[in-house]
C-alpha positions in Angstrom: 97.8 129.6 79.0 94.8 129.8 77.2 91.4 127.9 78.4 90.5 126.5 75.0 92.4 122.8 77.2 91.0 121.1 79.5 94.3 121.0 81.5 97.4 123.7 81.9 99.3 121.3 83.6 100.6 118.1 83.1 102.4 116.2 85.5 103.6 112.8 84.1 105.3 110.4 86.5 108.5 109.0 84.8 109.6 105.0 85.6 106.9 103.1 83.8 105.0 105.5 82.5 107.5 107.3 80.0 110.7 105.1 80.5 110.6 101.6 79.8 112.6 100.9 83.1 110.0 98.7 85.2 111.6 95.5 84.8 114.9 96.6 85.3 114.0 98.6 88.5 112.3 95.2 89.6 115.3 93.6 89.2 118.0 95.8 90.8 115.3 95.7 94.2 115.3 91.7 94.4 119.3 91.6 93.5 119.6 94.1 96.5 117.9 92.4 99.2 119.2 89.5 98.6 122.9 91.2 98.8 122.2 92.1 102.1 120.5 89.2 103.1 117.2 89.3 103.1 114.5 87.3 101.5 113.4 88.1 97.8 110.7 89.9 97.4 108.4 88.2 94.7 108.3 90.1 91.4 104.8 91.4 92.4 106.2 93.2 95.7 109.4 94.4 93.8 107.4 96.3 91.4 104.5 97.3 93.7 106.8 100.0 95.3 108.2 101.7 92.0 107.1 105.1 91.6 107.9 105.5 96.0 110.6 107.1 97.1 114.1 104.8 97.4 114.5 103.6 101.2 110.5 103.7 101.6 110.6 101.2 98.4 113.2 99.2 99.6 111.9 99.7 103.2 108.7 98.3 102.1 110.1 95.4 99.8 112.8 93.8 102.4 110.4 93.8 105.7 113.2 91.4 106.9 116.2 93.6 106.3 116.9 96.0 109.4 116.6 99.1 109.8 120.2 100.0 110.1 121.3 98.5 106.8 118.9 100.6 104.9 122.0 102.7 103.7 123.7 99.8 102.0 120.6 98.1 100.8 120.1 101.5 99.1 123.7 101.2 97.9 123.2 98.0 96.2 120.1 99.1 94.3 121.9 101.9 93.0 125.1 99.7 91.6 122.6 97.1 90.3 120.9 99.7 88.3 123.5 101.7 87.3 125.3 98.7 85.5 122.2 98.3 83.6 120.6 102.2 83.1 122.4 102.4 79.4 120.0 99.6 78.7 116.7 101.2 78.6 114.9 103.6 77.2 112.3 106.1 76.7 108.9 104.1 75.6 108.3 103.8 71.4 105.4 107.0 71.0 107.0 108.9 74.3 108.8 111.9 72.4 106.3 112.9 69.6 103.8 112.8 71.9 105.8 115.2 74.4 106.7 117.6 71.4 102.8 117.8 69.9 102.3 118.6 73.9 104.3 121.2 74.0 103.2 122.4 70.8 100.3 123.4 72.0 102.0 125.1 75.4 100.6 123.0 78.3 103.0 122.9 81.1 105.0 119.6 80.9 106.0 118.7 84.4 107.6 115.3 86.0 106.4 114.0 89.7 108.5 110.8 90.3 109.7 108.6 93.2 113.7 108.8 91.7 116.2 111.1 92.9 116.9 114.5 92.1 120.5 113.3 90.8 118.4 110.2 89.2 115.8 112.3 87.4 118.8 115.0 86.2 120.5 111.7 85.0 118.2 110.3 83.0 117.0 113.4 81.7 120.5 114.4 80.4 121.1 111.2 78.6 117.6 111.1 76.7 118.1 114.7 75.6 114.7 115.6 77.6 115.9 118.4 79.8 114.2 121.5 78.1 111.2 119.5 77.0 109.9 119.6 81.5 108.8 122.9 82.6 109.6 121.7 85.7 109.4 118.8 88.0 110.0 117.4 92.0 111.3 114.4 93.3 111.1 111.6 96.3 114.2 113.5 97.8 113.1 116.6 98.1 109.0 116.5 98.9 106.6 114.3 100.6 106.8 111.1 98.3 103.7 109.8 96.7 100.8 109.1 97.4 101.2 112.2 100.0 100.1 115.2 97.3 103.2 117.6 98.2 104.8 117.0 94.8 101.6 117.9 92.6 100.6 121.1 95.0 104.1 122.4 94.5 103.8 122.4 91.6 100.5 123.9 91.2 101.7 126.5 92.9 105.0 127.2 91.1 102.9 127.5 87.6 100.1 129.0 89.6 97.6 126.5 88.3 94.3 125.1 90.0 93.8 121.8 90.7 91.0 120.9 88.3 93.2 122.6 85.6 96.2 119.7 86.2 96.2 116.5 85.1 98.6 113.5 86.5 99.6 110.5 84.4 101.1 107.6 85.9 101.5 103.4 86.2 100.7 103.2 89.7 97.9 103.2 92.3 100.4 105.7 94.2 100.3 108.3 91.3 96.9 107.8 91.0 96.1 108.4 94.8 98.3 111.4 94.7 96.3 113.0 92.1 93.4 112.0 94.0 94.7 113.5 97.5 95.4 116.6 95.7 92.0 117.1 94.1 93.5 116.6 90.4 92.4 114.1 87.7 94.4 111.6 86.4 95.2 109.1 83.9 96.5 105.4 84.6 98.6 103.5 81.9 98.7 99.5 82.2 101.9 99.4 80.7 104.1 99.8 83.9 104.4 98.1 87.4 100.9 98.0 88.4 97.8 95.9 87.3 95.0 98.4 85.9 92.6 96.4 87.8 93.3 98.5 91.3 93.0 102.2 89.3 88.9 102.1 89.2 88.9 102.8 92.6 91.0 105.8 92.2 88.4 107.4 89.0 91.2 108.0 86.7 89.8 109.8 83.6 90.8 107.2 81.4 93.3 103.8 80.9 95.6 103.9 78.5 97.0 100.1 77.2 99.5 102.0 75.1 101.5 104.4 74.4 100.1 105.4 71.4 96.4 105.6 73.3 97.5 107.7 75.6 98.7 110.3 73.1 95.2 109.7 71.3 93.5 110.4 74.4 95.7 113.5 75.4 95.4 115.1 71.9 91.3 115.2 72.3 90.7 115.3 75.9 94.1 117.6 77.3 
């Protein structure tokens, strides 16, 4: 790596950020909780826990569902979302800006709440799986906001914190970053307002797609 960027590393969170899946994932959580009985969570809860790991999500979202039917609330989520995965897609702007990214040899990492099985998926069917250097999941770290993901992978790259730079659509990406001494970037294009990242000092807000490449390409 040379130190002509700002940044080595680049940790980008995926659902919301670069997959147009918010709404979708919204959706599968409500349809869940009611299949096991609960209450619906309004659309503002559903999507508050995107970007956490599965049961804490759905943990969080059905407060009314118990404990011990965690496993099949979890089960529902997944058959409500894999009906519907072949209908969404990686944001308009997402792939050129990955390739001019990798052009210029920053480490292009993923730090999401999905499975490891999930993130392979998705990866797979959007042709994306040589474009991450590498990448951690809910299932097998700390989920966010803890920083486990982003110091892993700091130290598999051996790269300092004020060298890495996280990029996500939630106050939980944007706390992570924070907890592990890392800047960030929010985008407002995901599950969570933009009004709640201030408090977390990310470096900048991007509205788009195509302002978060602009931004990258003169401040990465």
């Amino acid at each position: 790596m040379t130190s002509s960027r700002q940044f080595d590393l680049i940790a980008f969170d995926w659902d919301g950020t670069l997959f147009d899946s918010t709404a979708l994932i919204t959706r599968c959580i409500q349809e869940a909780v009611c299949d096991v009985g609960g209450a619906m969570p309004s659309e503002r809860d559903a999507s508050y826990v995107i970007g956490m790991g599965l049961m804490q999500a759905l943990a969080h979202a059905a407060p009314d569902v118990p404990v011990e039917r965690y496993p099949e609330l979890g089960a529902r989520y997944r058959h409500h979302y894999i009906a519907h995965k072949n209908d969404i897609s990686l944001f308009n702007g997402v792939l050129p800006m990955l390739t001019e990214l990798k052009s210029r040899q920053h480490w292009l990492t993923v730090a999401t709440g999905k499975s490891r099985q999930g993130l392979d998926d998705v990866l797979q069917a959007v042709e994306l799986v040589s474009m991450f250097d590498g990448s951690r999941t809910a299932d097998e770290t700390a989920g966010k906001p803890h920083p486990r993901m982003l110091l892993e992978l700091m130290s598999e790259f051996g790269v300092k914190p004020e060298r890495t730079l996280m990029i996500g659509d939630t106050t939980h990406d944007l706390q992570m970053a924070l907890n592990a001494g890392c800047q960030s970037v929010g985008v407002s294009y995901g599950a969570h307002e933009p009004d709640a990242f201030h408090a977390l000092k990310p470096r900048f807000i991007a509205h788009t797609v195509r302002e978060l490449h602009d931004w990258l390409l003169n401040n990465a």
